[in-house]
C-alpha positions in Angstrom: 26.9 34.3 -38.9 26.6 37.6 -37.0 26.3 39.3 -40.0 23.4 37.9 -40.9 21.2 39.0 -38.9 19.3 42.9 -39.5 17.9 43.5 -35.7 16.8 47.0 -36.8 15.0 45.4 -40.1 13.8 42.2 -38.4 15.2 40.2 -40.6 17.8 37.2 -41.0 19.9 35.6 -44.0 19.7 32.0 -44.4 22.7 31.0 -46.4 22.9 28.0 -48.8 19.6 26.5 -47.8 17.7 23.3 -49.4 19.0 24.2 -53.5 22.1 26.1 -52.7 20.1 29.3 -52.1 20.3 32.2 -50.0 17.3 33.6 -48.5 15.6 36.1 -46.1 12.9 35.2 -43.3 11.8 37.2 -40.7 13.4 37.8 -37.3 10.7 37.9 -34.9 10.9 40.7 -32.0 10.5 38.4 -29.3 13.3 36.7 -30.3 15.8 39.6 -30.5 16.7 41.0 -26.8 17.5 37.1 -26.6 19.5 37.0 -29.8 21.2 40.1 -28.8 22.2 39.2 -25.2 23.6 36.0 -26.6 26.0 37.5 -28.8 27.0 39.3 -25.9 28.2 36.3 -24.8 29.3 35.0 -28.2 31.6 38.0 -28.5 33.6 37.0 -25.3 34.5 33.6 -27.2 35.3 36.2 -30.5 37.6 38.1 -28.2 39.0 35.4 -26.5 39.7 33.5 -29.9 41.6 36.7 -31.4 44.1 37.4 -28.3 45.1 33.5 -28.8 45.6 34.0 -32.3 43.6 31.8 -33.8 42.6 31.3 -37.4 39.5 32.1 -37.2 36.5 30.9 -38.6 36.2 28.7 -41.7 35.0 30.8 -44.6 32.7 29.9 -47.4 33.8 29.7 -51.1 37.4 30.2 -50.9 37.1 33.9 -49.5 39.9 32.8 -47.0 42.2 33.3 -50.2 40.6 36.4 -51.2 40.2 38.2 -47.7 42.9 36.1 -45.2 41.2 38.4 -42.2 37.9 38.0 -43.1 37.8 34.9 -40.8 38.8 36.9 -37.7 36.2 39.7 -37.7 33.1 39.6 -35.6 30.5 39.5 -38.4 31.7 36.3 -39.8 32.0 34.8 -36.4 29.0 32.5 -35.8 26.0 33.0 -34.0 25.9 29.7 -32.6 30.0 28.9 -32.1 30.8 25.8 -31.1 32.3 25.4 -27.6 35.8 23.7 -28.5 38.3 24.4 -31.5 39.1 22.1 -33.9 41.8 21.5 -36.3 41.4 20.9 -39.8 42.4 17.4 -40.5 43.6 18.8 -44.0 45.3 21.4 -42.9 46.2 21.5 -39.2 45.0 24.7 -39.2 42.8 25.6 -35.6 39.6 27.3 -36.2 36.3 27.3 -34.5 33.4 26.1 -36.0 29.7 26.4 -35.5 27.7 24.0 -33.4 26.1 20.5 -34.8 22.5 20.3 -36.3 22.8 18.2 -33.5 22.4 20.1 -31.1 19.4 22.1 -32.3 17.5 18.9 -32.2 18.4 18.1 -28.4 17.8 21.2 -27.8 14.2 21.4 -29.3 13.5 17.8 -27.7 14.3 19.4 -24.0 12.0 22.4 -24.7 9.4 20.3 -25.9 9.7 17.5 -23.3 9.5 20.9 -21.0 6.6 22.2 -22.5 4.7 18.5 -22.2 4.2 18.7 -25.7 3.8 14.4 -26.6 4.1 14.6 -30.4 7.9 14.1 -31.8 8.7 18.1 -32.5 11.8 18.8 -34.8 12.9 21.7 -36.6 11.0 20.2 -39.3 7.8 20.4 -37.7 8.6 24.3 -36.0 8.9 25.0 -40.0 5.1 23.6 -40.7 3.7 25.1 -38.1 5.5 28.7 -38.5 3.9 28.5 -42.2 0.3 27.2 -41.0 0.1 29.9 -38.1 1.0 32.7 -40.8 -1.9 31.0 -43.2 -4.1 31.2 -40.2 -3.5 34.9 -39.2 -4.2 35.7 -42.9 -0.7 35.8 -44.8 -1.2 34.8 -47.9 0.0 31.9 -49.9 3.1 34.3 -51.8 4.5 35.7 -48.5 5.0 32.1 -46.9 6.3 31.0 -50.2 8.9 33.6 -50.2 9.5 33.2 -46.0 10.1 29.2 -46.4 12.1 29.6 -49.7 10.2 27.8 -52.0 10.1 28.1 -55.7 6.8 26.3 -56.2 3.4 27.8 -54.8 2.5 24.0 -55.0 5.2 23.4 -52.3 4.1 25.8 -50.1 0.3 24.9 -50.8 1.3 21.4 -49.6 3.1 22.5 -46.7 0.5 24.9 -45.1 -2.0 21.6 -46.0 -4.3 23.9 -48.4 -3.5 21.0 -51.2 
């Protein structure tokens, strides 16, 4: 969601990952001009979605009891909105959710096919190689544990191939 994400900090909230946990990576600068002209664009779907009224997003944990706006203002929007409403089968209700895992993987499959790369690449594999490239600039072991979210050292020793 929009308001996950600290430009000035360099830093973004991953929600409910692997465990149910929340967590904070890093936000790289080369990534941030992009990210930021994006939600330019990502705000023009926002604005459009509150002059037709819509419901707006889904909220986690029953906030939409608690704060019946809070789906409707920017920094819950998502950064990656899906392109088409849906309704809620349960409901009726119209709302927009976020884009499919999906998509992400298409996505990395077209930039890899562009790139020539041969090997299968998947957001998996952008997560191994994000934690061996910080073992090889000399991060150590701790900071990638805490940047991937693990709770066991072992995981991450296993992950950045040092076990």
């Amino acid at each position: 969601r929009v308001k996950d994400f600290d430009f000035e900090r360099g830093i973004v909230m991953i929600r409910d990952s692997k465990g149910g946990k929340d967590r904070r990576t890093v936000l790289p600068d080369s990534l941030i001009e992009l990210l930021q002209k994006h939600l330019i664009q990502t705000r023009r779907i926002h604005d459009h979605d509150r002059t037709q009224d819509t419901a707006g997003v889904f909220m986690p944990n029953a906030l939409d009891r608690k704060y019946p706006n809070a789906g409707k203002e920017w920094k819950w929007f998502w950064v990656f909105p899906s392109f088409k409403l849906s309704v809620e089968p349960r409901t009726g209700i119209v709302r927009r959710h976020h884009r499919y895992p999906d998509s992400y993987q298409r996505s990395i499959k077209l930039a890899s096919t562009a790139a020539d790369i041969t090997k299968r690449v998947t957001s998996h594999t952008l997560r191994h190689s994000f934690a061996t490239h910080l073992l090889e600039s000399g991060t150590d072991l701790r900071t990638i544990q805490e940047l991937l979210g693990h709770s066991d050292i072992k995981t991450t020793m296993i992950y950045t191939h040092v076990l």
